[in-house]
N, C-alpha and C positions, 0 to 999 in steps of 0.2 A: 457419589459416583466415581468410578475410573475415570481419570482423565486419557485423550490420546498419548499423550507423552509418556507416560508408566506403562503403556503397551510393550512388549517383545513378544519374538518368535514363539509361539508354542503354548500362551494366554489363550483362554477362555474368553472370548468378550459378551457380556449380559450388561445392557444398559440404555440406557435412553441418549441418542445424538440427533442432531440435526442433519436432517439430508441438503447438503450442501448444491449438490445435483444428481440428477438421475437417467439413463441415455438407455435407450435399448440396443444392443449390440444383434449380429449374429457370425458365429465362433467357423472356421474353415470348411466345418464339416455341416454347414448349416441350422446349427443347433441353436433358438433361441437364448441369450441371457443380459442383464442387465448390470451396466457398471455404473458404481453409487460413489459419490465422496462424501466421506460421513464427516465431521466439523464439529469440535468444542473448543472452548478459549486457550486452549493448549496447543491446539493445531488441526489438522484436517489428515483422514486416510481412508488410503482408496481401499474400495470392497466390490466383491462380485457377486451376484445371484446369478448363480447356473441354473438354478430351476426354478423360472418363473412361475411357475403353473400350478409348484407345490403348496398343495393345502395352508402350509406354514405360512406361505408370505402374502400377507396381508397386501389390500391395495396402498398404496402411497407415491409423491410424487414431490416435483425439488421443493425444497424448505420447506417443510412435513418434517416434523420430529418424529421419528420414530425408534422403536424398540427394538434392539437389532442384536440378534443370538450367532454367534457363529466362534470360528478359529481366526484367530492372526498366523496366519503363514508369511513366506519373503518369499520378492519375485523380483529377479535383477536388483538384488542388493538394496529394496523398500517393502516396509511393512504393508500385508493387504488381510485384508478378511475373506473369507469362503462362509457365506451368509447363510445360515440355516433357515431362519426363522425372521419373520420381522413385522411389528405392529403397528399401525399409525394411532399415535398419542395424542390426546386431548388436555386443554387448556388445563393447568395446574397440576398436570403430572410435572413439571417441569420448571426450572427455572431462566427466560431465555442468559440471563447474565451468564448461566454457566455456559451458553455455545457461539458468543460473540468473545473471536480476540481483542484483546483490549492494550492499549498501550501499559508500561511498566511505571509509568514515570504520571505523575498528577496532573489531568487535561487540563485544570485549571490554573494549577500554579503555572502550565509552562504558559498559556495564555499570559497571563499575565505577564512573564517575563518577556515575552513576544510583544508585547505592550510596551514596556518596559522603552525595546529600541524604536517603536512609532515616538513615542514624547522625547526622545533624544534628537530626533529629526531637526534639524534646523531649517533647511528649505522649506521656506511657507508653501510651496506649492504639492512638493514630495509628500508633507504632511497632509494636508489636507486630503490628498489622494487616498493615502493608506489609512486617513481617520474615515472616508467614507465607506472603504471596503469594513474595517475591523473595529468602527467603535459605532456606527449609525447605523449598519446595513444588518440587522437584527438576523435576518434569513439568512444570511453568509456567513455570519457568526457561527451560529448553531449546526448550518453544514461545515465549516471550516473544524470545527471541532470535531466531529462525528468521523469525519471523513479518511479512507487509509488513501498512504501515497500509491499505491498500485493493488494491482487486483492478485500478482505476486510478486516474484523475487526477492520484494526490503519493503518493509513498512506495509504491512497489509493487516492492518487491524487496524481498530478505535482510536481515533487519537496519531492514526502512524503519520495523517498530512502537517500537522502541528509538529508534531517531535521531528519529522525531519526539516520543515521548513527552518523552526528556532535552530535546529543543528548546523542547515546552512550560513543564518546568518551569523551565527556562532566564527564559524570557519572566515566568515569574511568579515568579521570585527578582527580579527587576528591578522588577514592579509592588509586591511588599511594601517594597522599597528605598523607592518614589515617595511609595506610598499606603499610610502606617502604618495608617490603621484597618483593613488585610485581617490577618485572623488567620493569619499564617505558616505554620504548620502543618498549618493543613486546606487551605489553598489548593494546598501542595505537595502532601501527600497525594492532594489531587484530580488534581491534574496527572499526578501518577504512575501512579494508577488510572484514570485517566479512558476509555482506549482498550485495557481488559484484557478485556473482552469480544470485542475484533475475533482471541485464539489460538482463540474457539469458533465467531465468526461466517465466519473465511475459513480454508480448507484450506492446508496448506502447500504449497509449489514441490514438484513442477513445475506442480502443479495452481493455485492461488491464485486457486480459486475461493467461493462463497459455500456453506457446508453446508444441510443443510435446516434446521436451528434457527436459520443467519445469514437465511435467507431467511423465516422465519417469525414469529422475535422479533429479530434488531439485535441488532448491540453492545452499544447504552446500556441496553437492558433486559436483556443476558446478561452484563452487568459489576455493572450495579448486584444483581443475582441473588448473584453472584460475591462480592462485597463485604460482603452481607447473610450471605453463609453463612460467612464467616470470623468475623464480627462474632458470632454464636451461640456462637463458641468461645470466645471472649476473656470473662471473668468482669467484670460489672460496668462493662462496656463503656456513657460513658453515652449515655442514647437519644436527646437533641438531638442531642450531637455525629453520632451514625451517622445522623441524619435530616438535618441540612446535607450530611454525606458525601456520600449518595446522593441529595441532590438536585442539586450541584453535578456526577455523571456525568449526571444524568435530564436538566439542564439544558446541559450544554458546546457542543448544537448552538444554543442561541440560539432558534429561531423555529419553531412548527409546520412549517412547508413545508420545513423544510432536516431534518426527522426527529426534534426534539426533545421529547421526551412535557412537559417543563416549560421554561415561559420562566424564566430566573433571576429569582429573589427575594431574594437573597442575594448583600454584594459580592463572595462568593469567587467563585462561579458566573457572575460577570457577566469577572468580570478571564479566569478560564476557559476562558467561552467567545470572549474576546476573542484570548486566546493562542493555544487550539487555530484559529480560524479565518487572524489571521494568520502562524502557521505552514507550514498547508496552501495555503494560497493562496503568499506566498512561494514554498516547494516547488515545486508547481506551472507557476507563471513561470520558477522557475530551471530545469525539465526539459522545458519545451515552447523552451526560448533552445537547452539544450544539444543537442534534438533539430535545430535547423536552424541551417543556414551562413548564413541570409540573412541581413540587413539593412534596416532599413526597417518598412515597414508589413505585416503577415502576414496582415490579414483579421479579419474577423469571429471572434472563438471565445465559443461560447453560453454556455461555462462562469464566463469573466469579462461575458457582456453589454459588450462593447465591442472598438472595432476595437483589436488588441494594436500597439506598434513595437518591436520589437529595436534596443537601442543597442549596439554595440562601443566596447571602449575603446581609442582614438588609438594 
């Protein structure tokens, strides 16, 4: 198969993707048509069926693989399809591994390396917390691994809650290196827990979308929830320590406007949400470079508030 990625302007597309979603429009002039985003492990592009009615296009609906005939044309400087033709496909035309992104890096080695800073823990109690989430709680295992950090922007595949979780507390074994007054311990601890609420606020693949509890309460409030009810179990757990805990997930977004219920008070939560943000952002830039060939100046993007340049290396 063609992957999305090997798409440009002016390609034929013949092949089997996954209907990511499916929306029925209708165009100024009243005219029925439907907008599709089609989705393989290289990435997702949008397509349009202007004529719903025609012969050619089979019924289908979101997460439906189907067989989708058309042109790649550009609209505002992004690839789209103008859909001719399109099949709904049955079990073994297909293989789903090809339409799930997946992370680049080994889900299990980095587990394990994420492991790795739980058995360095030396607060019996820190420990104990994060052995319940990540070594006993079988069910959060298997979502923690699956799971992407967001539904877009950075880390939105297989594996992307893992890789940036280890990436955070990466960033904050280096700040304790720098800055001995961060208390080690809780700082990792937070890094670790800090994005366990996104196995309840986003659905897995194929879906990776927002449930109604992520769309009602957020992460930071369904982790810090998360945290609290482990903490009930542990004996003698003490309640400063679980109150910087949870203030340091309440706090990791940094500022009201970006979703944080508390600004940091605390220099764990300050280095935190230093980490998490240069992370995602990193991320980010690295997957909007890999998404194009170009070079040079790319435009405006709202996300960073500034015109971006792509540099190659010589």
């Amino acid at each position: 198969m063609k992957y999305i990625k090997d798409y440009k302007e002016g390609d034929r597309i013949l092949g089997i993707y996954l209907c990511k979603h499916k929306q029925s429009a209708i165009t100024k002039n009243g005219k029925a048509y439907d907008n599709v985003i089609l989705q393989d492990k290289t990435g997702t592009l949008d397509a349009k069926v202007w004529d719903p009615n025609n012969p050619g296009i089979g019924e289908f609906d979101s997460l439906d693989y189907i067989e989708v005939h058309g042109d790649i044309t550009s609209f505002q400087n992004s690839l789209q399809v103008n859909v001719k033709r399109v099949r709904k496909c049955q079990e073994g035309e297909y293989d789903p591994a090809d339409y799930l992104p997946v992370s680049r890096k080994n889900i299990e080695e980095m587990y394990t390396e994420l492991s790795g800073y739980i058995k360095a823990i030396e607060n019996p109690y820190l420990k104990m917390l994060l052995e319940a989430f990540f070594v006993k709680d079988a069910g959060f295992i298997k979502a923690f691994k699956q799971s992407s950090a967001a539904k877009t922007v950075h880390h939105g595949f297989v594996g992307g809650l893992l890789e940036h979780t280890l990436s955070v507390t990466k960033l904050c074994e280096y700040y304790c290196s720098a800055y001995p007054l961060l208390k080690k311990d809780l700082l990792i601890s937070a890094a670790i827990c800090h994005d366990i609420g996104k196995v309840k606020e986003l659905s897995l693949f194929p879906e990776n979308d927002y449930t109604d509890d992520g769309q009602l309460l957020g992460h930071i409030v369904m982790g810090t929830e998360m945290v609290a009810e482990k903490i009930k179990d542990i004996e003698g757990f003490p309640p400063v320590l679980a109150g910087e805990l949870k203030h340091c997930i309440l706090a990791h977004h940094g500022e009201y406007e970006f979703g944080s219920p508390k600004k940091p008070a605390i220099m764990e939560a300050m280095a935190l949400n230093f980490a998490d943000n240069t992370d995602a952002k990193m991320q980010t830039f690295t997957e909007l470079l890999n998404n194009t060939k170009e070079t040079g100046w790319l435009g405006f993007n709202r996300l960073f508030e500034s015109n971006l340049r792509a540099t190659r290396m010589e």
